[in-house]
C-alpha positions in Angstrom: 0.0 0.0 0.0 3.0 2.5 1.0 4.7 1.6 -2.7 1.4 2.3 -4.3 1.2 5.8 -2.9 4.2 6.4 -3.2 3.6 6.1 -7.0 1.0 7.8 -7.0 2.5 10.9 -5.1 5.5 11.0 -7.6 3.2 10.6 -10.7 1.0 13.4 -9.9 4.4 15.6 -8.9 6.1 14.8 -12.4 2.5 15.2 -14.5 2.1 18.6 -12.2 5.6 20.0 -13.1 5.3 18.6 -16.8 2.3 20.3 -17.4 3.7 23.8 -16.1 6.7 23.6 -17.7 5.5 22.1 -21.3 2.3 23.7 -22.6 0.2 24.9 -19.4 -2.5 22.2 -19.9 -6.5 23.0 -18.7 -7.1 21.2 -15.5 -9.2 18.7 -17.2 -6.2 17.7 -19.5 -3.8 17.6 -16.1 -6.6 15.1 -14.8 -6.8 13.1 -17.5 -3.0 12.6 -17.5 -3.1 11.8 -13.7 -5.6 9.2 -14.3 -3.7 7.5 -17.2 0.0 7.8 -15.0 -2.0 5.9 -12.2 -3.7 3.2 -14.1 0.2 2.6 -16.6 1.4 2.6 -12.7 -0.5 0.1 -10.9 0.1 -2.4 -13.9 1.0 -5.9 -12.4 2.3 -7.3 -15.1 3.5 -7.2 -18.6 3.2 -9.3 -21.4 6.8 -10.2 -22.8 7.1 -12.5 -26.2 9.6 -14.4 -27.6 9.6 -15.2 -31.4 12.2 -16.7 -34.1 12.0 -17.0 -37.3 10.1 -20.2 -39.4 12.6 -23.4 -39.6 15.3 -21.6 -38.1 15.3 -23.1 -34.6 13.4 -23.9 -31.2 12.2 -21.4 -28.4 12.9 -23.5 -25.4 11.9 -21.5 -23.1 9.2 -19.4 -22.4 7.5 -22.8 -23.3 4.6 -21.2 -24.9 6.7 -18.5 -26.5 4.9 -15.8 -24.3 5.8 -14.8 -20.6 4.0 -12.3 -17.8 6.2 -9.9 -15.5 6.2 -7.4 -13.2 9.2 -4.2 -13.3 12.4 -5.7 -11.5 11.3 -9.5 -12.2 13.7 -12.3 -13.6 13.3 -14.7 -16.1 15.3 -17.3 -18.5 15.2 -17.2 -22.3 16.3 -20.0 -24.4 17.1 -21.2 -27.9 17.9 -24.1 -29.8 18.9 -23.2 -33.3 18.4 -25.5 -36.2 21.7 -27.2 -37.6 21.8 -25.1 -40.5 22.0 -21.6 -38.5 24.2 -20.6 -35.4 22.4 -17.9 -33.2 24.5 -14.9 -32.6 22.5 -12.3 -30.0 19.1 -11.5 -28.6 17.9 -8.3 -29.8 14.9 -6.4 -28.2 11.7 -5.4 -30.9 8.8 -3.9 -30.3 6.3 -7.1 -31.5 3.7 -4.1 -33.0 5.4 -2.6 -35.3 8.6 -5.0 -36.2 10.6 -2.0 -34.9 14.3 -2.7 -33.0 14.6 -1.2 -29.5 18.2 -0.4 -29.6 19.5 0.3 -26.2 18.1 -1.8 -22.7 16.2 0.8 -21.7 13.3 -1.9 -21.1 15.2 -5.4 -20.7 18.8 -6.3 -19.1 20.4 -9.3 -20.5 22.8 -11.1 -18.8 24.6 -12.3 -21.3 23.1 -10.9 -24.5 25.2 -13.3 -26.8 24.4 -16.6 -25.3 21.3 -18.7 -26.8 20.6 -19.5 -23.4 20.2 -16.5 -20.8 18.8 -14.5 -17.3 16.9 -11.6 -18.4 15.5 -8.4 -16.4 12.5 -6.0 -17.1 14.2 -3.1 -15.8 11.5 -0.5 -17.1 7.8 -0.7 -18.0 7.2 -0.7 -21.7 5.6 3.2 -23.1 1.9 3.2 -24.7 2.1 1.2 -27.8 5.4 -0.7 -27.3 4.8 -4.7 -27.1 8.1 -6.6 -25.7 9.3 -8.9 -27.9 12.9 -10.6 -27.6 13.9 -12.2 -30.5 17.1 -14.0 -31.8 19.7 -12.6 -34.5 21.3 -15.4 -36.8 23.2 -16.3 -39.2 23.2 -19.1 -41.7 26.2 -21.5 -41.6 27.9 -22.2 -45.2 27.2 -24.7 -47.0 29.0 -26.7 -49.6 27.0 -26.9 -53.0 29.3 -28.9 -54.8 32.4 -31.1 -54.9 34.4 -33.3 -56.6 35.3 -35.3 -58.7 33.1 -36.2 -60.7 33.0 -40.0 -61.4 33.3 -41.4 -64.7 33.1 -44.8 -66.2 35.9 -47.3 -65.2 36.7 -44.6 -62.1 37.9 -41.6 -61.9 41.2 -40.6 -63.1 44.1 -41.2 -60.4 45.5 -38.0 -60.0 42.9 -35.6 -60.2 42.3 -33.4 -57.6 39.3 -32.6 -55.0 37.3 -29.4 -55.6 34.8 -27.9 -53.1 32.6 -24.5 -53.8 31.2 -23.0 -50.4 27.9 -20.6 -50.8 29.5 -18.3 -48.7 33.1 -16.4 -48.6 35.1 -19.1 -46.7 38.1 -17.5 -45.1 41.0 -18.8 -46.4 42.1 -19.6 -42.3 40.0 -21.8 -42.5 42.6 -23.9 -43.8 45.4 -22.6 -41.4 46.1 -23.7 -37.6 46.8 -21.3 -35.5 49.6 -19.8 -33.5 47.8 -21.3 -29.8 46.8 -25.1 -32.2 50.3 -25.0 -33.2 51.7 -24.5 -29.6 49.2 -27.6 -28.7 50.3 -30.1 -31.6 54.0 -29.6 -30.2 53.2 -29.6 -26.7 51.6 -33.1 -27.9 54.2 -34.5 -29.9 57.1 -32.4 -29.4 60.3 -33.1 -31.7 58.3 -35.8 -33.7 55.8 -33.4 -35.6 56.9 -31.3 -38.7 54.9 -28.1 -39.8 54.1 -28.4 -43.8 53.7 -24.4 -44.3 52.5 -22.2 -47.4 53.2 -18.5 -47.5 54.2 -18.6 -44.2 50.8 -20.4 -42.8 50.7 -24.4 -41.5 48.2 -26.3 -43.0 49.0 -29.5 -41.9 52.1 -31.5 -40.2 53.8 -34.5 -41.0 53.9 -37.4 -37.6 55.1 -40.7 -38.3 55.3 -40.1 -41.9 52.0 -39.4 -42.5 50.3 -36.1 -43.5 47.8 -34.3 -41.6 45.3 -31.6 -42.9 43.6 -29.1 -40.6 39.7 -30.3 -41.0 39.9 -32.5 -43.7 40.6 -36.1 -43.9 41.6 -38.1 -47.0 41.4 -42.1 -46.5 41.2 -45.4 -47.8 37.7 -46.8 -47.1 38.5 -49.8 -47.0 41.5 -50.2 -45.5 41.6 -46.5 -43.3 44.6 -45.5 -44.5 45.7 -42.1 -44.9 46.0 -41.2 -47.9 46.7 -37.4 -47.2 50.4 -38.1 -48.5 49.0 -38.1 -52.4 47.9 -34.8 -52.4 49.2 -31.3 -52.1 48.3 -28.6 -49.9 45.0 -27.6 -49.8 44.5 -23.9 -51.5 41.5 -21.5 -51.8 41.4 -19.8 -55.4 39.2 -17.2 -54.7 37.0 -17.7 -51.3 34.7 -19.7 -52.3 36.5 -22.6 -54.1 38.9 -24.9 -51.9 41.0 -27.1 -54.4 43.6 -30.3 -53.1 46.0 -31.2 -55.8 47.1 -34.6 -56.5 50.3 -35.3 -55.8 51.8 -37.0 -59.5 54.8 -38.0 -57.7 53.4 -39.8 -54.7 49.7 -41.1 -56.8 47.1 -43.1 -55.8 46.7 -46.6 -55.3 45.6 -48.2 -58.2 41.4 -49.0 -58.1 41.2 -47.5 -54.1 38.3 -46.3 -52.6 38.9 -42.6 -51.4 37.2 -41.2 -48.9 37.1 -37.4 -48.2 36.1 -35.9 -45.2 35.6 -32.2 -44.9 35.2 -31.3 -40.9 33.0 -28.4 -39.6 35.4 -25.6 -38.9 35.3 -24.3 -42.2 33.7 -20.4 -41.5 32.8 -16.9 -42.6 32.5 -14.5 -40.6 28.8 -13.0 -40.2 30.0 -9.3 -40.6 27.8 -8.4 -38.3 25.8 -8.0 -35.6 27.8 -6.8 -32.9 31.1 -7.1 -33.9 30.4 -9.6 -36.4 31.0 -13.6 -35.6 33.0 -16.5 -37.1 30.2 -19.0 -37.9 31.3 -22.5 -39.3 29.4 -25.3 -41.3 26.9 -26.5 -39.5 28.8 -30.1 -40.0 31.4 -32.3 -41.6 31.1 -33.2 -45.4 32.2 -36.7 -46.6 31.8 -39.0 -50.0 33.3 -41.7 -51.5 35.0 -42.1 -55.1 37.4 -44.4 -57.1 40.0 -43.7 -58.7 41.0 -46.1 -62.1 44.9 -47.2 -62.4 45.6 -44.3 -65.3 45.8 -40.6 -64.7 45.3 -37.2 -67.2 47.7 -35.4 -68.9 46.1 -34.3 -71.7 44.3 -30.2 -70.9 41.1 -29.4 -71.7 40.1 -27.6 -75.2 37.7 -24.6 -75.8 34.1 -26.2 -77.6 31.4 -24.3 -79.1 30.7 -20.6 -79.1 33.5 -18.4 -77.8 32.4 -14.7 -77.2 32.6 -11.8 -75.4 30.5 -9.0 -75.1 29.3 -6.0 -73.2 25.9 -6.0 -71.2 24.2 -3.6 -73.6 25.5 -6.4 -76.2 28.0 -4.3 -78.1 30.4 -7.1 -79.5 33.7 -7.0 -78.8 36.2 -8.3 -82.1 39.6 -9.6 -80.6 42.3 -7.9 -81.8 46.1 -7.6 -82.0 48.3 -5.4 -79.7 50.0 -3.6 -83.3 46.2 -2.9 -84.5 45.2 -1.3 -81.2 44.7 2.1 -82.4 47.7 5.2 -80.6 44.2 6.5 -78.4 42.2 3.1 -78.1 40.2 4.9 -74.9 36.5 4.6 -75.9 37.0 3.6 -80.1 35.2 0.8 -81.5 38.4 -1.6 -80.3 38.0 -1.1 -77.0 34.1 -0.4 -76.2 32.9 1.4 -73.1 32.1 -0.9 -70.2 28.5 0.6 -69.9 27.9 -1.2 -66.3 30.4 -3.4 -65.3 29.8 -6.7 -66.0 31.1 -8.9 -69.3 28.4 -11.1 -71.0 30.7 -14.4 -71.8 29.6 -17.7 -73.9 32.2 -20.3 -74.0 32.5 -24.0 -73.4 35.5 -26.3 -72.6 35.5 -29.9 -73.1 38.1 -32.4 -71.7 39.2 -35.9 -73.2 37.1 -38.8 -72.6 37.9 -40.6 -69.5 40.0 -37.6 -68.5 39.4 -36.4 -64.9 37.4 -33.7 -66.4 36.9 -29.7 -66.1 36.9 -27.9 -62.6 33.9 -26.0 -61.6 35.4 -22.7 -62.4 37.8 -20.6 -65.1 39.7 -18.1 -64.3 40.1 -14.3 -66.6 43.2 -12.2 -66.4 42.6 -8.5 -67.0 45.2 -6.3 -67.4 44.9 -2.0 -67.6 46.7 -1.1 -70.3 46.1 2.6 -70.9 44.7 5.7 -68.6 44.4 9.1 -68.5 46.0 11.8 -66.5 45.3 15.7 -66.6 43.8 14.7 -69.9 46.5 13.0 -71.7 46.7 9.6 -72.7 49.1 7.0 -71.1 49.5 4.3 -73.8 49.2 1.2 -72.2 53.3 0.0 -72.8 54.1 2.2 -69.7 51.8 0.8 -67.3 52.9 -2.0 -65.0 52.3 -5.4 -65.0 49.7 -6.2 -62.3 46.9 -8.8 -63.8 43.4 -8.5 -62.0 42.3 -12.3 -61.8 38.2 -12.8 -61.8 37.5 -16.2 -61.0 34.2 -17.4 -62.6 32.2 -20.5 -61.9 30.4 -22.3 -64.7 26.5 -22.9 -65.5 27.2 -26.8 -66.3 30.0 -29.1 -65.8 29.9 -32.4 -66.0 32.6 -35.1 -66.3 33.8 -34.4 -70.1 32.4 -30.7 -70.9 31.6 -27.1 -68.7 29.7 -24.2 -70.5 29.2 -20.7 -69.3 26.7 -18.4 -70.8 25.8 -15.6 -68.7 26.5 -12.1 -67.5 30.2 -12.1 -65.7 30.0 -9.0 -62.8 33.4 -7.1 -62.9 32.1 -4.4 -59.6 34.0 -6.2 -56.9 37.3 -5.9 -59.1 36.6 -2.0 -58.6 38.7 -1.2 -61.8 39.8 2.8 -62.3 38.9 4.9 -65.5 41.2 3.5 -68.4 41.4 0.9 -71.6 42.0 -3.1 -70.2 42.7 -6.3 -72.4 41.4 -9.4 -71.3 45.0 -11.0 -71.1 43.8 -14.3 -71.0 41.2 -17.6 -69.9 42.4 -20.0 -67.9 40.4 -23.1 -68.1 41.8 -26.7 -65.9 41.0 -30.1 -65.7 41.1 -32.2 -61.9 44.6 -33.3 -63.1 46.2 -29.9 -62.5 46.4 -29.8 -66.7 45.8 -25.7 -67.6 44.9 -24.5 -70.9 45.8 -21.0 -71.4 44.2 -19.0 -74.4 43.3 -15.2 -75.6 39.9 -16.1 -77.0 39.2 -17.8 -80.1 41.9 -16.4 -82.2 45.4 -17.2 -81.4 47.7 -13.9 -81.3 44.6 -11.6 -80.6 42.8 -10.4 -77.0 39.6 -8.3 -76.2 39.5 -5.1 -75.0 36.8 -2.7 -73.2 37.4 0.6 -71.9 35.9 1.7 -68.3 34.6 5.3 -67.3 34.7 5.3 -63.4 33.1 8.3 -63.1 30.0 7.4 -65.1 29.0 7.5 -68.7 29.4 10.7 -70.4 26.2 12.8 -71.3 25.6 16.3 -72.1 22.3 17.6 -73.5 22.1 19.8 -76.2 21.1 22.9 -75.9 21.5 25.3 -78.5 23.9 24.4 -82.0 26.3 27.1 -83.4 28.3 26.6 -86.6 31.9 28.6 -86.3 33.0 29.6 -89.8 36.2 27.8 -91.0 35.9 25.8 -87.9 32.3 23.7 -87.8 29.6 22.9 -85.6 29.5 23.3 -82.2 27.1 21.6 -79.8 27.0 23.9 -76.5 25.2 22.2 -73.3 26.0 21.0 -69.9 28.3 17.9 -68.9 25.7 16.1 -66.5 28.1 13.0 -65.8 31.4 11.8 -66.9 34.5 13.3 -69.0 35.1 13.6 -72.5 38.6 14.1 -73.9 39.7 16.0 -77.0 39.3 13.3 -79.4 36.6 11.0 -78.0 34.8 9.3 -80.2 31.0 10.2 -79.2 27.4 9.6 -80.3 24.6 12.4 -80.6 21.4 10.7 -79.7 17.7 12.2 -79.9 14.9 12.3 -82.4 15.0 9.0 -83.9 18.2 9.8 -84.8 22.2 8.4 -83.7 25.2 10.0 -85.4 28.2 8.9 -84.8 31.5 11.6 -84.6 34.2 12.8 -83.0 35.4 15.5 -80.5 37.7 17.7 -82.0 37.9 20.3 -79.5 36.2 21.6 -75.7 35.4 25.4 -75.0 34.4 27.1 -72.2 33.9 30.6 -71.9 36.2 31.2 -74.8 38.9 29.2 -73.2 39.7 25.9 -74.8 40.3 22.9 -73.0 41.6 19.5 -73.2 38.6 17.7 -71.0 35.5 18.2 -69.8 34.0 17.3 -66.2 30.4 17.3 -64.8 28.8 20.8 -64.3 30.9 22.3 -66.9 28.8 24.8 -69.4 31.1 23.5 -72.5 30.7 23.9 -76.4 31.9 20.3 -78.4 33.4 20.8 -81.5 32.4 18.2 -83.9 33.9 17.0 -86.6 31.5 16.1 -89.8 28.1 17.3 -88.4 25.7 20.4 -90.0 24.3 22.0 -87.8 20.9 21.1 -89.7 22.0 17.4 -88.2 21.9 18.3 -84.3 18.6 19.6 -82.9 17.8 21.0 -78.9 16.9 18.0 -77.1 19.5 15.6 -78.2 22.6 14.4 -76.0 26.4 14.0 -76.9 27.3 10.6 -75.1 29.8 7.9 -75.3 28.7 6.1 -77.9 26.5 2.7 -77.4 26.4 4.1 -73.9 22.3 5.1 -74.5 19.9 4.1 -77.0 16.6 5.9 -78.5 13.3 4.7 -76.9 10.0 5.8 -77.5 8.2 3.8 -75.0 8.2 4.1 -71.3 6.8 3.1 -68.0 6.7 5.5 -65.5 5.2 6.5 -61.7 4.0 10.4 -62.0 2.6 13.0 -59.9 -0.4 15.2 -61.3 -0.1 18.7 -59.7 -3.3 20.1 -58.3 -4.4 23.6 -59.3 -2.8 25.0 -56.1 0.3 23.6 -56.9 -0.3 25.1 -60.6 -1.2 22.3 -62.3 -5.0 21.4 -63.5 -8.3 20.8 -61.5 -9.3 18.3 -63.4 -8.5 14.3 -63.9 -6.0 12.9 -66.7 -7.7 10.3 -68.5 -6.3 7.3 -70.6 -5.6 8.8 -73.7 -4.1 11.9 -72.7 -1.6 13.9 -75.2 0.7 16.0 -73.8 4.1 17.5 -74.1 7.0 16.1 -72.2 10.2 17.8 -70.8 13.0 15.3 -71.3 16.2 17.2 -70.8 16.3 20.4 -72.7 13.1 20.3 -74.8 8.8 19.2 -75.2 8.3 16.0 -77.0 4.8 15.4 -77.2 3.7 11.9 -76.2 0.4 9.8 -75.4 -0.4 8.5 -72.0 -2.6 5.6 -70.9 -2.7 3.9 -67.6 0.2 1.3 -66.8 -0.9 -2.3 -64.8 -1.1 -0.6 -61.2 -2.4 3.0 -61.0 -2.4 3.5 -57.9 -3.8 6.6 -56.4 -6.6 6.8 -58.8 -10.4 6.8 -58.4 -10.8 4.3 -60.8 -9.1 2.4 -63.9 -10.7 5.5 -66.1 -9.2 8.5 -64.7 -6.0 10.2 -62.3 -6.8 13.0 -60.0 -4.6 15.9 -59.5 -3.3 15.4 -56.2 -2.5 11.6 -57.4 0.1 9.1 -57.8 -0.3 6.6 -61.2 1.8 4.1 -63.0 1.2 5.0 -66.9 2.5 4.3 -70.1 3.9 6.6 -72.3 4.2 6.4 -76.1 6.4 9.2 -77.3 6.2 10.8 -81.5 9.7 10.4 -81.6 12.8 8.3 -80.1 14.7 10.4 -77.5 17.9 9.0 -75.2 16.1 7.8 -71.9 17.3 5.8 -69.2 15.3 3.5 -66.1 15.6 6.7 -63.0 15.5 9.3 -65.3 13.3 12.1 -64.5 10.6 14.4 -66.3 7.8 16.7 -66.2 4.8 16.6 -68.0 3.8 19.8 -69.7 0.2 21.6 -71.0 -0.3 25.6 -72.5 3.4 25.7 -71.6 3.0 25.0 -67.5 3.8 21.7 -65.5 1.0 20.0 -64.4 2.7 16.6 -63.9 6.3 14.9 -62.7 7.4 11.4 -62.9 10.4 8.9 -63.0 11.2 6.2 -65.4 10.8 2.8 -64.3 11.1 0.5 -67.1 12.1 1.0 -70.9 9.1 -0.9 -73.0 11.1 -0.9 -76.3 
């Protein structure tokens, strides 16, 4: 009875003081926030939840998932995750809205990284909050193939064993460490030797038998090791783990291997609180044989062997002596538009041979750049190869065929010209075929733009006697260079030319950079040929397109624009860039904000279509308004390109 009071007397105090110092509330509105502080006080309990997500594990305690206590009380939370995840901390949400409570303002935990914990409601939740603790986890890796693949009459004797994780393995993985190393020779002393690789153990040699940290290599039959007839285990890239056979120490002729891959393979979770080394969730093992031959023979490119950009410009492989003095952007080294390489090639080994691995390997090489605007040609630029390893569609045990999109972003390559120095494409025997492409001699190369892709619109033309046209506008992305090659793009038309000189406020220049108000010289254009509206880019870098999807906004009159609905059928002008194209709107698959399928309201939002008279350069993102009697009555974003 004395704590109740006591309450009470410090809830009216604090309402009394907040209600003089915040917005000197009517005494009906004090009242009314007395009452409410009383009844949140004398609360006996509150309702506390604990949740997981579906197939991810077990709550073990509150049995029911659902627990009732007062301010100060303590209380056990428990969980068993499933085998396939690893829980990493508790985290407090509000159960309402999905929301994280970030701080323990409302619950203490005891240990807030442990599956199993003592927790404290320290605070009463506010109006509208709904304890909820709930478990943070991350999903072990996983291996989603290995090898070798078995053939008929076994597999070859010397090829080697192949495993690709789902998940970025770190490459420790493989490597004991400075307190396992300490144990092993605390265990055997003098008689164990380290077998090191770069300067990091991987396994040790005791009684003349080699050891490998988490994995096991055996005879099935008989158990014995057979760890001595393979190399040291190596990740090429982090998600493939290759083991070499050893060619001078083989196989036993028509044995039964058996390969164990242990649990303590991890990634780390990047994460939640400080992130967290999570393993596999447990060990790997399978069973091949081997025949009594091995493979020396490499594999050999089959099929269709092509490279291209992601907007499908081809690119023609080419010799180093017909590169032209300023290949930066010319049709012998393309721009990468985004970067990513659409590849088709296929590799086929010898029947009976061990067979391809799971993945090739490219080798690019930067061979040009600019500085201050002048070219570097790519003879002066040093020697470090950029290696993308890539893992095929299909591989089976004589052929592997890749025909897809190859992403270059995590190789983070600089502005400049780079040559695809070569494939690399092995077999499980260790055999390596090495090759440009499908001509022998000649390579690819793309050019890169880190900045972005060159675009100015047009906005007015001049022609400069004895000198030419001249396209004046204002860089919105990118550089060009004196002597870029460049497209003019807009109204249904694409012309290709060249830069043969930058101005800027009667000052000429040797580059251009974004926000720059430039004139571009160009050489064997009229200025009948160039029109307000059109855009000097990079060539192939943006295409014509004349219809769209978009989301818009219809101004009402107050905001200027009209009072009454759009209806399908609507034929308006369009701002794109520096001019009106007229165009014809109907209503896309989901407009939302309308009254109806008939009609958009000013004040609305709508998906439409829009069919414009003529082609202009537009691009998913870009921007618009939408123009009647010479005012703005709508604005709206491209979301999809329909042609």
């Amino acid at each position: 009875m004395k704590k109740s009071l006591s309450v009470l007397f410090a809830t009216i105090f604090l309402t009394l003081i907040f209600a003089s110092c915040e917005n000197f509330l009517t005494g009906g509105e004090i009242k009314k926030k007395i009452e409410d502080q009383i009844a949140y006080a004398n609360a006996s309990s509150y309702t506390i939840r604990v949740t997981c997500p579906k197939s991810s594990g077990v709550i073990k305690s509150p049995l029911d998932g659902k627990i009732n206590k007062k301010v100060t009380d303590t209380f056990t939370v428990s969980f068993d995750p499933a085998i396939e995840w690893e829980f990493v901390s508790w985290r407090v949400i509000n159960f309402s809205t999905k929301t994280e409570l970030t701080d323990e303002s409302y619950i203490k935990f005891a240990s807030i990284n442990e599956s199993d914990t003592e927790c404290t409601l320290v605070r009463a939740p506010s109006e509208g909050i709904e304890l909820c603790l709930e478990p943070i986890l991350a999903e072990r890796p996983q291996i989603i193939s290995y090898a070798p693949i078995s053939v008929t009459g076994g597999v070859p004797k010397d090829s080697s064993i192949q495993v690709i994780f789902d998940y970025d393995i770190e490459p420790s993985s493989i490597y004991y460490t400075d307190d396992e190393i300490l144990e092993l020779e605390n265990s055997y002393g003098e008689d164990v030797e380290l077998l090191e690789s770069g300067g990091n153990a991987y396994g040790y040699i005791r009684a003349g038998n080699k050891f490998f940290k988490n994995i096991s290599i055996t005879d099935s039959e008989t158990g014995y090791n057979l760890n001595n007839c393979f190399k040291n285990p190596v990740f090429e890239g982090k998600r493939v783990l290759s083991i070499l056979a050893d060619k001078d120490n083989p196989l036993p002729d028509w044995c039964k291997v058996l390969v164990k891959f242990e649990k303590d393979f991890f990634y780390n979770s990047n994460g939640f609180y400080g992130g967290k080394d999570v393993s596999m969730a447990f060990g790997k093992k399978w069973v091949y044989t081997v025949s009594n031959q091995g493979d020396n023979d490499a594999p050999v490119t089959a099929g269709t062997f092509s490279v291209k950009l992601v907007n499908d410009t081809a690119l023609s492989p080419v010799s180093e002596s017909s590169l032209p003095a300023n290949p930066w952007n010319s049709s012998a080294a393309p721009l990468l538009v985004m970067q990513g390489l659409k590849i088709n090639l296929g590799v086929r080994d010898v029947a009976g041979g061990s067979g391809p691995t799971d993945f090739f390997t490219i080798n690019i090489k930067k061979v040009g750049t600019y500085t201050g605007g002048n070219y570097a040609p790519y003879d002066s630029q040093p020697d470090e190869v950029i290696v993308k390893n890539v893992n095929f569609q299909s591989v089976t045990s004589e052929t592997a065929e890749f025909n897809s999109i190859v992403d270059l972003s995590d190789l983070n390559l600089s502005s400049g010209v780079y040559r695809i120095d070569s494939f690399s494409f092995k077999d499980r025997s260790g055999n390596e075929l090495v090759c440009t492409g499908p001509s022998t001699g000649k390579n690819y190369y793309f050019s890169h733009q880190r900045t972005g892709t060159f675009l100015m619109p047009i906005e007015d033309v001049l022609f400069i006697s004895n000198r030419g046209t001249v396209a004046t506008g204002k860089v919105e992305r990118g550089e060009i260079f004196v002597g870029d090659s460049v497209q003019v793009v807009g109204m249904d038309t694409v012309i290709n030319t060249v830069v043969t000189g930058i101005e800027m406020y009667h000052k000429m220049l040797d580059y251009a950079k974004p926000g720059d108000n430039v004139g571009l010289l160009l050489r064997g254009v009229t200025k009948d040929d160039l029109k307000r509206g059109m855009c000097v880019c990079l060539p192939n870098s943006i295409q014509n397109h004349k219809k769209f999807r978009a989301d818009i906004y219809v101004y009402t009159r107050v905001e200027g624009g009209r009072n009454t609905p759009i209806l399908s059928g609507y034929r308006p002008q369009f701002f794109l860039y520096t001019t009106d194209v007229t165009g014809n709107i109907t209503f896309g698959p989901s407009a939302s904000g309308t009254t109806n399928d008939e009609m958009i309201m000013p004040g609305s939002n709508a998906t439409v279509n829009v069919e414009l008279v003529k082609g202009m350069p537009l691009e998913v993102g870009q921007t618009f308004k939408v123009r009647e009697g010479g005012r703005n009555v709508a604005a709206g974003t491209i979301t999809a390109l329909l042609d």
